[in-house]
C-alpha positions in Angstrom: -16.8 -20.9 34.1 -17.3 -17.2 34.3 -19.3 -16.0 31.5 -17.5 -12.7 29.1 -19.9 -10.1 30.7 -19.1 -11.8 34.6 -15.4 -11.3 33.6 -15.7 -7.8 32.9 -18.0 -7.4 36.4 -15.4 -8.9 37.9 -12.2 -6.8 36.6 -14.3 -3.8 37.3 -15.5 -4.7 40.9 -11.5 -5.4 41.8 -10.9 -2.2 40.6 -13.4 -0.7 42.2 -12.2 -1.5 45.6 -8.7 0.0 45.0 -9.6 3.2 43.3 -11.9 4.8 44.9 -12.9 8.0 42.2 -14.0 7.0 38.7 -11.8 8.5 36.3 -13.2 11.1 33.8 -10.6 9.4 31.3 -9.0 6.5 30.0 -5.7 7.0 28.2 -4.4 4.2 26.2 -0.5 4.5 25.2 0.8 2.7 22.3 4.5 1.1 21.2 7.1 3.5 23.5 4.5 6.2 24.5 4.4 4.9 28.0 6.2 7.8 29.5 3.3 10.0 30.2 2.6 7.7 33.4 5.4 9.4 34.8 3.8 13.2 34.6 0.6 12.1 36.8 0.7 13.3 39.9 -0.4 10.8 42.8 0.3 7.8 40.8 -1.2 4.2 41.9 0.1 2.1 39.3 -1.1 -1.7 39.2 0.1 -4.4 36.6 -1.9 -6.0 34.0 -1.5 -9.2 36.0 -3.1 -8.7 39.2 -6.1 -7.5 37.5 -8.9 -10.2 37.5 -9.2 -11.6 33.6 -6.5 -8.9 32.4 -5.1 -9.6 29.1 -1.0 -9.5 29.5 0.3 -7.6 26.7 3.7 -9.2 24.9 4.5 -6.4 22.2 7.8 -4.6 23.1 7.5 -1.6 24.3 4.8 -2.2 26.5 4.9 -1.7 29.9 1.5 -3.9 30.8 -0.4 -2.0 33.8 -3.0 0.8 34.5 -1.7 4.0 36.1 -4.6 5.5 38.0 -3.5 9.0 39.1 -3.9 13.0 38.1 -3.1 14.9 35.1 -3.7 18.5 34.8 -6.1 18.5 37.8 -8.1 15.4 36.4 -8.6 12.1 37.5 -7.6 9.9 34.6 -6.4 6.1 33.9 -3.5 5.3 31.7 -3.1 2.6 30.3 0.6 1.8 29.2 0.7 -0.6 27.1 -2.5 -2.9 25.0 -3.0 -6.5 23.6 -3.5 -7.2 19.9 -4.6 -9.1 17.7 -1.5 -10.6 16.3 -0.5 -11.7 19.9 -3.1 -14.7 19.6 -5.8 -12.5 21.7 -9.1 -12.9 20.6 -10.9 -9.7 19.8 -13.2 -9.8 22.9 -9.6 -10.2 24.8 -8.4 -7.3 22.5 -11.1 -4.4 23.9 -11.6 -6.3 27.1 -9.9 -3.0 28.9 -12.5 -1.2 26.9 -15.0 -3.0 28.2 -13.9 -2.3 31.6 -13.8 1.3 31.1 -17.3 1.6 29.4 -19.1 -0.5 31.9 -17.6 2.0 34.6 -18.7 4.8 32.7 -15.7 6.6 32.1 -16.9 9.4 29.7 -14.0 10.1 27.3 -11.6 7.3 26.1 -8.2 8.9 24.4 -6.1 5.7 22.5 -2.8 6.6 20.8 -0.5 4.5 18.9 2.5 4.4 16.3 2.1 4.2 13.0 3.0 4.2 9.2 2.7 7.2 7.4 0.8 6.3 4.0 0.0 9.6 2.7 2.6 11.4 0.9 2.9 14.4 3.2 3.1 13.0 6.4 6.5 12.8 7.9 8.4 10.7 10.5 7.3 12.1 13.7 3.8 14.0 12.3 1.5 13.7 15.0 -1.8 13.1 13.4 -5.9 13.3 15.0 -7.2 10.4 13.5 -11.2 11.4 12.3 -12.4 7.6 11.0 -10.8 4.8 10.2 -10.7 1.3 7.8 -11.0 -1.8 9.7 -9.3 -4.3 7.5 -8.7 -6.5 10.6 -11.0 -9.1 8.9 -13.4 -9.2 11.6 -15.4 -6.9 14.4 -15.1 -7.2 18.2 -19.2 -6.6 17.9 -19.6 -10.0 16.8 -21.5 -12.4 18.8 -24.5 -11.9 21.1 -25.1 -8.4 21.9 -25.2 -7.3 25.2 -28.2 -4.8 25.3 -27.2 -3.0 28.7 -23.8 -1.9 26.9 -24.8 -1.3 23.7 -27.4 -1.2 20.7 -26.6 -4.4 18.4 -25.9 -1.8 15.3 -24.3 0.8 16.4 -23.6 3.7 14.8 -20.3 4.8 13.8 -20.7 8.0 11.5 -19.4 10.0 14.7 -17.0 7.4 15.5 -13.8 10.0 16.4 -16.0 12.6 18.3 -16.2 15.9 16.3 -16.1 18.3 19.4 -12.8 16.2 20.9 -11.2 16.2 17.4 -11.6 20.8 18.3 -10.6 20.7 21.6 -6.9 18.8 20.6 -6.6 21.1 17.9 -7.1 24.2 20.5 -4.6 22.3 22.9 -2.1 21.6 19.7 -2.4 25.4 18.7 -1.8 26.6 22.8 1.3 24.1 22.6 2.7 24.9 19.1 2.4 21.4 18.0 1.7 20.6 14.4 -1.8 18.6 14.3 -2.5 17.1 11.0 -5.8 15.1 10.3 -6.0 11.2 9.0 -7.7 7.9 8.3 -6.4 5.3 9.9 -6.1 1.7 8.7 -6.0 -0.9 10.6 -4.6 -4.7 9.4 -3.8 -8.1 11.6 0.1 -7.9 11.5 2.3 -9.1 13.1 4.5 -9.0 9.2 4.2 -5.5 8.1 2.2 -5.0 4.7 3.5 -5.1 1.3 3.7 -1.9 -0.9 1.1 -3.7 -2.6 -1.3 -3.4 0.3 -0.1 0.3 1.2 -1.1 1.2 -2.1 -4.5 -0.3 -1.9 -4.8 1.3 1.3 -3.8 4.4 -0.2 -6.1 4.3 -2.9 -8.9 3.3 -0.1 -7.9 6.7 1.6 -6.1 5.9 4.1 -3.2 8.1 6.0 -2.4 5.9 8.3 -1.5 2.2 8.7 -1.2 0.0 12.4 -2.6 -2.8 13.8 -4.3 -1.4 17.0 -7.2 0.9 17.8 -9.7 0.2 15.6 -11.1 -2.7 17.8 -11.3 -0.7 20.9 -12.9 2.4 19.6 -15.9 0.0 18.2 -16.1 -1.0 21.6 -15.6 2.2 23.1 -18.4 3.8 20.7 -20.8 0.9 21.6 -20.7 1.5 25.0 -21.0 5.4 25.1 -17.8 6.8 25.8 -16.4 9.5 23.2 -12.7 9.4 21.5 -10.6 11.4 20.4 -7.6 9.4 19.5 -4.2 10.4 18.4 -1.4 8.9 16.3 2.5 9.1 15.9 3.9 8.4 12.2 7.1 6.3 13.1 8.1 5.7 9.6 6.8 6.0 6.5 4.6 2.7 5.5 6.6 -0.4 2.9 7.5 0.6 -0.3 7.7 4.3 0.3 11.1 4.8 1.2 12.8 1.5 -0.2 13.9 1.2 3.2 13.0 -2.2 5.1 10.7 -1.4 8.4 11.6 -2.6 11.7 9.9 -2.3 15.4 12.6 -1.3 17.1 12.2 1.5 14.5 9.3 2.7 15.9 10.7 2.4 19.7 13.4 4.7 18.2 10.8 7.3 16.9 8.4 7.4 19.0 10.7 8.5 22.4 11.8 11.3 20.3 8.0 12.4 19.7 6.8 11.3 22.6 7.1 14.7 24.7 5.1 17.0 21.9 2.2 14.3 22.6 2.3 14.2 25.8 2.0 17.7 25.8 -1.1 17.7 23.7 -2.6 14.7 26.0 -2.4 17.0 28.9 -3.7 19.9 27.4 -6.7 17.9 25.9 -7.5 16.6 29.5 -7.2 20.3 30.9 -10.3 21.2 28.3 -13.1 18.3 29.1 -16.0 19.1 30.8 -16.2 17.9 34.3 -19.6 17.4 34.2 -20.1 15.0 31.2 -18.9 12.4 33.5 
C-alpha cells in the first residue's frame, strides 16, 4: 500500500505528464464560484477522478476537476470544486490537492469560498480578504509525522494570509471598483450550520467570517511554502442574525450573483504576481 507522501508523488507525476508548464497559481473555487474556469483561455480541464489518489468532492455546487489553462496571460490551475471535512474526508484527504500543488512548487495558492457574515457590517454579497483565521475544526492537517522535505514540523503562521498579496487584491479591487473589506475567518466541522450560540462565541473570539473550508488547506499551503491570499463571499448572514433559517441552496443562490465582481478581482490579482517568484 502506497504510503501518504508516494500518493502525492504519484498525483503529481500523472500530472506532470499532461501539463507540461507548472503553473505560477493554484485557484481554489468554493460553493457556486466555479465559473471562472470558463474565462481561461486554452482550457485543459481533467476530473477529480482520473487523477491518481484524488479526493472526489460531494458538496453541491462543485464541479470536481482541475482546469489547467491561462488567465490574464498566466499559467494558472483552478480548481472547481474541494473536499471537506464533513464529507467523511480525513484532513490529509482534505489538503491532499494542497499537497499536490506545494510539492510542484506552485508559488502562490488563491482559495475562495462562501460564507456567513458574522460581523455586523458585512452584508450579503461583501466580498471580504480574509488576513487570519480561527481553526475551530478540532484538529490540524499538521498532525502526524512530519515530512521535513515539505515543511518545518512547527511552522509558523503569524504571516499566514501573505501581507504583500493581501495589497496587491486591494490595488486590483480599487482598478475594478469592487468593495474589498478585510476579515477573520472561522472555520467549524459542519455539515449542520452553527447555532447563534456558537456565532456569538465566534463573534466574541473575533471572528467576521464563518465556513467550513480553507483553513486546512492554507496550513498546508503555508507549510510547504507557497503564499495566499485568499478571498471570501458572505452568502448570508451567519444563525441568529437575521431570524431567518440558513440553507445551502442559499448560498448557490448568492454566490452566482457575486460571482462576476470576484472573478474580476481573481484576474486582476493574477495580472499583478511576479513572474519570477515562481
Amino acid at each position: 500500500m502506497e504510503s501518504y507522501p508516494e500518493k502525492v508523488e504519484a498525483a503529481l507525476a500523472w500530472l506532470k505528464e499532461r501539463v507540461p508548464d507548472r503553473p505560477l497559481a493554484a485557484i481554489v473555487l468554493g460553493s457556486g464560484l466555479g465559473s471562472l474556469a470558463e474565462r481561461l483561455e486554452d482550457p485543459m480541464p481533467i476530473p477529480f477522478g482520473e487523477i491518481p489518489h484524488w479526493p472526489v468532492s460531494t458538496a453541491p455546487g462543485h464541479a470536481a476537476r482541475l482546469v489547467f489553462g491561462r488567465l490574464a496571460g498566466r499559467r494558472v490551475v483552478v480548481q472547481q470544486g474541494r473536499v471537506h471535512y464533513y464529507e467523511g474526508f480525513s484532513m490529509r484527504e482534505v489538503t491532499f490537492s494542497a499537497r499536490v500543488y506545494g510539492a510542484w512548487k506552485i508559488p502562490y495558492y488563491i482559495p475562495t469560498n462562501a460564507s456567513g457574515g458574522i460581523h455586523h457590517g458585512l452584508r450579503t454579497g461583501d466580498i471580504v480578504l480574509v488576513h487570519d483565521h480561527i481553526n475551530l475544526l478540532g484538529t490540524n492537517p499538521l498532525i502526524g509525522p512530519n515530512r521535513e522535505e515539505w515543511g518545518p514540523r512547527f511552522p509558523d503562521l503569524v504571516s499566514a494570509y501573505d501581507p504583500e498579496l493581501q495589497l496587491l487584491a486591494e490595488e486590483a479591487a480599487r482598478e475594478n471598483g469592487i468593495l474589498l473589506k478585510r476579515g477573520t475567518y472561522v472555520a467549524f466541522t459542519g455539515p449542520s450550520f452553527e447555532t447563534p450560540a456558537e456565532i456569538r462565541m465566534a463573534r466574541t473570539l473575533g471572528a467576521d467570517l464563518v465556513g467550513m473550508s480553507t483553513v486546512p488547506e492554507v496550513i498546508v499551503a503555508r507549510h510547504m511554502g507557497m503564499r495566499v491570499c485568499a478571498l471570501s463571499c458572505v452568502a448570508n448572514p451567519a444563525a441568529g442574525m437575521t431570524g431567518q433559517s440558513l440553507t445551502h441552496q442559499e448560498v448557490l443562490d448568492e454566490m452566482e450573483k457575486s460571482s462576476a465582481s470576484l472573478l474580476r478581482l481573481v484576474e486582476g490579482l493574477i495580472r499583478k504576481l511576479e513572474e519570477d517568484r515562481a
